[in-house]
C-alpha positions, 0 to 999 in steps of 0.5 A: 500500500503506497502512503500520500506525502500529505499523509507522510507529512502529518505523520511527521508533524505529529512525531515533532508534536510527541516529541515536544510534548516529551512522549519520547515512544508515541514520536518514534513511532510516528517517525517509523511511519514516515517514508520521505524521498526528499533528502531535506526532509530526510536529513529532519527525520533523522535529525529528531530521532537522533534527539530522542535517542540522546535525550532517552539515553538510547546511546548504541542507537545513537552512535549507529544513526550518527554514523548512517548519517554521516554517510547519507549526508556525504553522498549527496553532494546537492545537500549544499550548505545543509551538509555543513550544518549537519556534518557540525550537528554531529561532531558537537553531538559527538562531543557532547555525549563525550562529556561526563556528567557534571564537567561544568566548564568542558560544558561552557567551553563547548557551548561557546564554541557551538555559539561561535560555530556560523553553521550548526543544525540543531544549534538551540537544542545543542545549548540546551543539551549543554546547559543541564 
């Protein structure tokens, strides 16, 4: 059975709604419903499950989906300024869940250089990762 793009659209805007609600389980599967061709749309998908998994401590997860990232991202070289954005998103996140719990100023320090960073997908969300 083949699924409209309106239909996939709602099925993402619904896993961006759990998600902000904190219904961290309701969002991810909403994403497994969602299908899109378009490589932006593609790399918000992936962009939120990420999120969650960091957020749900899901950290095997994580690492596998930053790395299946990291290789869609590099083969499609039309992604144009996305690809910096998203290829920074990762190395932060990297760094960030290299961080050991209550290393306040790695924290700061890292935080700043996200700020400095002109080219950060995801920039507010990793601020906010940063300051708890």
């Amino acid at each position: 059975m083949t699924v409209n793009r309106s239909d996939q659209m709602y099925h993402f805007c619904r896993a961006r709604l759990e998600y902000a609600r904190g219904r961290y389980g309701a969002a991810l599967e909403r994403l497994n419903e969602v299908h899109f061709s378009e490589p932006l749309l593609q790399l918000s998908v992936r962009t939120v499950r990420l999120k969650l998994f960091y957020e749900t401590g899901a950290y095997d997860l994580l690492e596998a989906r930053m790395h299946a990232l990291e290789k869609f991202i590099r083969r499609r070289k039309a992604l144009s300024y996305h690809r910096e954005n998203y290829l920074n998103l990762l190395h932060f996140l990297r760094q960030l869940q290299e961080l050991p719990p209550g290393e306040k100023k790695t924290r700061l320090m890292l935080a700043g250089e996200v700020k400095a960073c002109p080219n950060v997908a995801e920039r507010t969300w990793l601020l906010r990762q940063l300051s708890t």
